[in-house]
N, C-alpha and C positions, 0 to 999 in steps of 0.2 A: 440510437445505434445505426439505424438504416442509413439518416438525413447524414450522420459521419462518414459512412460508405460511399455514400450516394455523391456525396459534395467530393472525396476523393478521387472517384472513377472520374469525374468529370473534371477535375484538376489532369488528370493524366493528359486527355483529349485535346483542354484548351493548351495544356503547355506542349502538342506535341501537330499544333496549328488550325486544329477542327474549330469549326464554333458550334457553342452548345445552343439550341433553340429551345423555347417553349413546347411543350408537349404536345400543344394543340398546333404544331406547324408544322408544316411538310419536310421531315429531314430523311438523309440517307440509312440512318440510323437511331432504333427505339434501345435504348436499355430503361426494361422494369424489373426494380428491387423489390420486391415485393414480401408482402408482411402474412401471417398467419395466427395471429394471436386471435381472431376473433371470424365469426363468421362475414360480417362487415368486411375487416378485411380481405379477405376470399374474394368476397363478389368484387370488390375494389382491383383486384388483380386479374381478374380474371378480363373485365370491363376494359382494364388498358393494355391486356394483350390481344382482346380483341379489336381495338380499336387500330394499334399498331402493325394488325395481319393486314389490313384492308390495305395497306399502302401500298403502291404498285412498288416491287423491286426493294422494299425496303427490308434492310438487315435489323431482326427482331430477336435479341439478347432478351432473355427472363434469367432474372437468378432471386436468389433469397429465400425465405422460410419454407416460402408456397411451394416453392421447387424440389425444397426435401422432404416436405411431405407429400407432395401428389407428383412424383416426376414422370411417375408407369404413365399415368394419366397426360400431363402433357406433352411426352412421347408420340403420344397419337392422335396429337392438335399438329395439321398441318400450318406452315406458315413461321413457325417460330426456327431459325435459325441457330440460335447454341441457345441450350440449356444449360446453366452453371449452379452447381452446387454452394453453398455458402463459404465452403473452405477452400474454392477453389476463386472467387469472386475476384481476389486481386489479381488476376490474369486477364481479364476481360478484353482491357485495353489491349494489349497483343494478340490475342486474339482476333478481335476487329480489324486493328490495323493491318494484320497479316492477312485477314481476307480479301483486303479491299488493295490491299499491293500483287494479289496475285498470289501468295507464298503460304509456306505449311508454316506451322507456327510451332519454333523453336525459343521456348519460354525457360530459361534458368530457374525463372521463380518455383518457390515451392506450394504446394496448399501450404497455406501460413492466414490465420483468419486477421493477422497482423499487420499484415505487408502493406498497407497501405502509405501511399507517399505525400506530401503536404500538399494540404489544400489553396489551391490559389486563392490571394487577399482580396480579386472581385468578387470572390462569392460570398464571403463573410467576414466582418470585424471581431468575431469571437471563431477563436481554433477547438474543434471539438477530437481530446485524442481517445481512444480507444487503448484499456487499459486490461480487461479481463471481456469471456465470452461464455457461453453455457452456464448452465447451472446443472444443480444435484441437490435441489429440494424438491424439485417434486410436486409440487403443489397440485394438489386432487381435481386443477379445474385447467392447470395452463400446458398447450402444448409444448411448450420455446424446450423442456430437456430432450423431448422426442427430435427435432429439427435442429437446434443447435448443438445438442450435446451437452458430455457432462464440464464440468467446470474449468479453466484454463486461464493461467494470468501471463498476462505481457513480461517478456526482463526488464525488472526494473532498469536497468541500465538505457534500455532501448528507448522507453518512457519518457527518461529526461532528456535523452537525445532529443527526439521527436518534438517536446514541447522546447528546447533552446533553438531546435530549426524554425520553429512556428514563431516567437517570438524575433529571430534574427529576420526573419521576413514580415515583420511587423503590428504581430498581432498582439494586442493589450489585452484580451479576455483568454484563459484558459478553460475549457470547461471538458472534466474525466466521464466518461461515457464507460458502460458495459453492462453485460445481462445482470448479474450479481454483483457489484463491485466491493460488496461486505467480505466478498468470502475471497480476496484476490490475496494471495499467499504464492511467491518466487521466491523459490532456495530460500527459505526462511525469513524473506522479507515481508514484514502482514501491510494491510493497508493503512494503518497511523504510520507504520515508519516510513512505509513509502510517501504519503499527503507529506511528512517532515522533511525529507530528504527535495519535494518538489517546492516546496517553500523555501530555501536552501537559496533556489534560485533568482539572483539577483537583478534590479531591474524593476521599470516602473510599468506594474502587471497586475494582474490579480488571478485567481483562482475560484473557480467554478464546481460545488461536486453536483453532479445530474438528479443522481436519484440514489438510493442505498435502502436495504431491508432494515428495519425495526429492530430486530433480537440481535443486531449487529452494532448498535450504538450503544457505548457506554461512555463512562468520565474522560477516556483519552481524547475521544471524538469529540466530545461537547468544550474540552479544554482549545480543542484545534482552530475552532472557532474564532477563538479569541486575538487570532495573528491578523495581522491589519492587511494581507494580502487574499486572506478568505473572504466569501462573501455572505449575508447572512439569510442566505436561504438553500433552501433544500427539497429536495422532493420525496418525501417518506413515504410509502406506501400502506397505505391502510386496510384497502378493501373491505373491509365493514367492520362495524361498529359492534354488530354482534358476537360475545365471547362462542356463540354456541356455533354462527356461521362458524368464525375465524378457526375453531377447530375442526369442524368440517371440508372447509377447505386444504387442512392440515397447514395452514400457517405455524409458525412457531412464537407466539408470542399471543398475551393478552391485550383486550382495549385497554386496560387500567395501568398494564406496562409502558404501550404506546405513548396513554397518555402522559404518565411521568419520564418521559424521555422528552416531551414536549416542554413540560412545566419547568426541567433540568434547564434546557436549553434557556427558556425566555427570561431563567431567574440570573444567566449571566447577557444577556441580549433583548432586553425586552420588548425591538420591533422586529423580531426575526422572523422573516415568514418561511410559514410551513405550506407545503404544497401537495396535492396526493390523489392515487387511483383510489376509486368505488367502484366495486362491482354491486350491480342491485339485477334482483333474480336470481341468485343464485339459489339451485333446490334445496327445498327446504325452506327457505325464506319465505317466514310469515311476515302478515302486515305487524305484526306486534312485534319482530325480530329487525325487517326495516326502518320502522320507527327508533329503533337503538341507534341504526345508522345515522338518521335524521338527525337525536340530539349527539351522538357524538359529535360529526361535523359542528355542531354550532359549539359544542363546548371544549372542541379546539380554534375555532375559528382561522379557518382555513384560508388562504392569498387566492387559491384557486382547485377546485374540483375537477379532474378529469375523470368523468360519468363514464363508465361501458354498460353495456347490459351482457349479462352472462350467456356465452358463446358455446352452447353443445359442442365438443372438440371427441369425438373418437379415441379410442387407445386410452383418455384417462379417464379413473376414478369417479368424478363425478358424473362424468356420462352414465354410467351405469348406474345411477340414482334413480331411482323409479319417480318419487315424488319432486316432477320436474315444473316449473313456473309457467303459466302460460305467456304469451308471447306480447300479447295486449296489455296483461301487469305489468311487465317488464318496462313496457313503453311508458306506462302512466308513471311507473315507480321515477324512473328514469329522467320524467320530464321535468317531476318534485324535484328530484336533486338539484336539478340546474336549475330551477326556481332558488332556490337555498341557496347554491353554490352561488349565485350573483350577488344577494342578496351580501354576504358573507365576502365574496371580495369588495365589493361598495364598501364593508365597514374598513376591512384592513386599510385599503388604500385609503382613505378619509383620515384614519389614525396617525399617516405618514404628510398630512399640510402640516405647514410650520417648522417640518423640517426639512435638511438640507442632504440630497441622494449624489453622487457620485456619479456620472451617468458617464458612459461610452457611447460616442455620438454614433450612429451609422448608418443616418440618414440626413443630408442636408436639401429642402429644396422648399422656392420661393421662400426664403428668409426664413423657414421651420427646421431647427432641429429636432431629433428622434432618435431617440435611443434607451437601452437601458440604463438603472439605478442597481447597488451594489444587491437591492431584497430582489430584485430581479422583478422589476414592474416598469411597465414603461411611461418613458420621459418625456414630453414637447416641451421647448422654449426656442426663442427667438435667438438666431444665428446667423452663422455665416459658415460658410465653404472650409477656413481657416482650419473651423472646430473638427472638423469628420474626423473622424478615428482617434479623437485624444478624448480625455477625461475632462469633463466640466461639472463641478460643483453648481449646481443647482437649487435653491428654494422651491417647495412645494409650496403652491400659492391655490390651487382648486383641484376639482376633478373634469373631467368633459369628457363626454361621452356617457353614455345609457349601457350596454351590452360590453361595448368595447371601450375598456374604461383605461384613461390613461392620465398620467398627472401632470399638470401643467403649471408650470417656474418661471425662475428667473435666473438667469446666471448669475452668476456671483461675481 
């Protein structure tokens, strides 16, 4: 969600003559998006608003999660120039620019968490749109309904606008981005009709979904799959393995649900990868309840693990668990996972030699293509300049790499 925002604001600046620099360079202006999902991310925001005060004269833009949850607080951090609210994010740009011409800033726009404008094609070969925002589950460990709010879906109308602009500017990758995006519901429109209605869309492209909750997939969703413009991976969120966590957490759904949504999927797609958050530490998490974690992962066999450790958050539910994990488990539990979680991508990718991935080139240099395959894993093979931004059929012919594992072909 951020990296769509993020890549947007800075669409505005470069189409409007600025250039955008590295973070670590001396520029006239800092914009930090900053994230609150975790205590990690905190210190991460906080690290690069203070790195961005230190600049002599430089205009120091915060906005995002951290902003609505702590604003009283950075109110009274000298040095930062506008603080912007999440809903107000799409104004930034005028904002700035009207500082730096001298002028008040007379903005039509409205708070609209929508309003973002397309992303310029030097920043990415895949368009990432923003489809729904907030939630209203609640979940007993995450801040995002306190900060974002409650639930909110794009018009559909708007949607395929957006994505026929992104495509008429020549992007081949779609990929739906939102907090919730299971629960996106516009004047009666649910999210299969809308995925159908964006399918619809004509054109040699494809289709990307980010991430989506569990107790929100059923037969429609696993049948959607099946259209040759989807892609066959996903990111389902698991969070643990444990039935007793996962109601703890107030998740809505069981592992043994989970994992027959998984089983559903792979019995029409059988190299479809699945992708997914763990939380480990969460209170209450015995080593006998981790351990549940452990072999779930292996008995879905996961493309890739994203590891958190459980982030004390104020205001929710969990927090006020007495029986809270020390911080050093966390760490150890934690570093298991991504032992496994490596382990476990090494197998998926290995099960994908001998066959043939679809890749979107989008990187070409000294005769190395790079890019993604439709399971969304990455590609090298031998190219040229020609290929950037088109689609090449590929053989998987090895792996290469240890940590950062990527597959390596031949074109076709």
């Amino acid at each position: 969600m951020n990296q769509y925002e993020s890549d947007s604001l800075a669409s505005d600046f470069i189409k409007a003559g600025y250039t955008v620099v590295p973070f670590d360079e001396k520029a006239d202006v800092y914009i930090i998006n900053t994230c609150t999902v975790t205590n990690k991310s905190d210190r991460k925001s906080r690290n690069s608003i203070n790195k961005a005060r230190k600049q002599d004269d430089a205009v120091v833009v915060v906005t995002g999660c951290y902003v609505d949850s702590t604003k009283q607080d950075l109110e009274a951090n000298t040095g930062i120039t506008f603080l912007i609210e999440n809903k107000r994010k799409n104004q930034i740009f005028q904002m700035v620019d009207a500082y730096f011409n001298g002028e008040l800033t007379h903005d039509n726009r409205k708070d609209d968490v929508f309003d973002f404008h397309t992303t310029d094609r030097g920043l990415r070969t895949r368009a990432t749109i923003k489809i729904q925002d907030g939630c209203d589950s609640f979940c007993s460990y995450c801040i995002i309904p306190y900060v974002r709010g409650g639930g909110i879906s794009r018009p559909n109308d708007d949607i395929i606008s957006s994505i026929k602009n992104h495509l008429d500017e020549g992007f081949k990758e779609i990929v739906l981005t939102g907090i919730n995006m299971s629960c996106y519901d516009y004047n009666g429109v649910n999210f299969i009709q809308l995925i159908k209605s964006i399918l619809d869309i004509e054109g040699d492209w494809r289709l990307r979904i980010s991430s989506l909750e569990p107790d929100m997939m059923g037969d429609e969703i696993v049948e959607l799959f099946k259209h040759p413009r989807m892609t066959p991976h996903l990111h389902l969120c698991l969070q643990s393995g444990s039935e007793k966590i996962l109601k703890d957490m107030k998740r809505t759904y069981t592992f043994s649900q989970y994992k027959s949504i998984i089983e559903k999927i792979r019995r029409v797609i059988p190299n479809f990868n699945v992708t997914t958050d763990l939380i480990v530490g969460f209170p209450t998490e015995s080593e006998e309840l981790f351990e549940k974690s452990l072999l779930a992962c292996k008995e879905i066999g996961f493309g890739h693990i994203h590891t958190f450790k459980y982030s004390k958050r104020e205001g929710t539910k969990a927090a006020e668990i007495k029986n809270q994990v020390e911080e050093k488990i966390k760490t150890k539990r934690s570093e298991i996972v991504r032992d496994v979680a490596l382990e476990l991508k090494k197998q998926y990718r290995e099960s994908l030699i001998g066959l043939t991935q679809r890749v979107l080139v989008e990187k070409v240099k000294d005769g190395i293509c790079s890019g993604f395959g439709e399971n969304y894993v990455p590609v090298i093979f031998h190219g040229d300049s020609s290929m950037y931004n088109k689609f090449v059929n590929v053989k998987i012919i090895e792996l290469e790499g240890d940590k950062e594992i990527s597959l390596k072909g031949e074109a076709q």
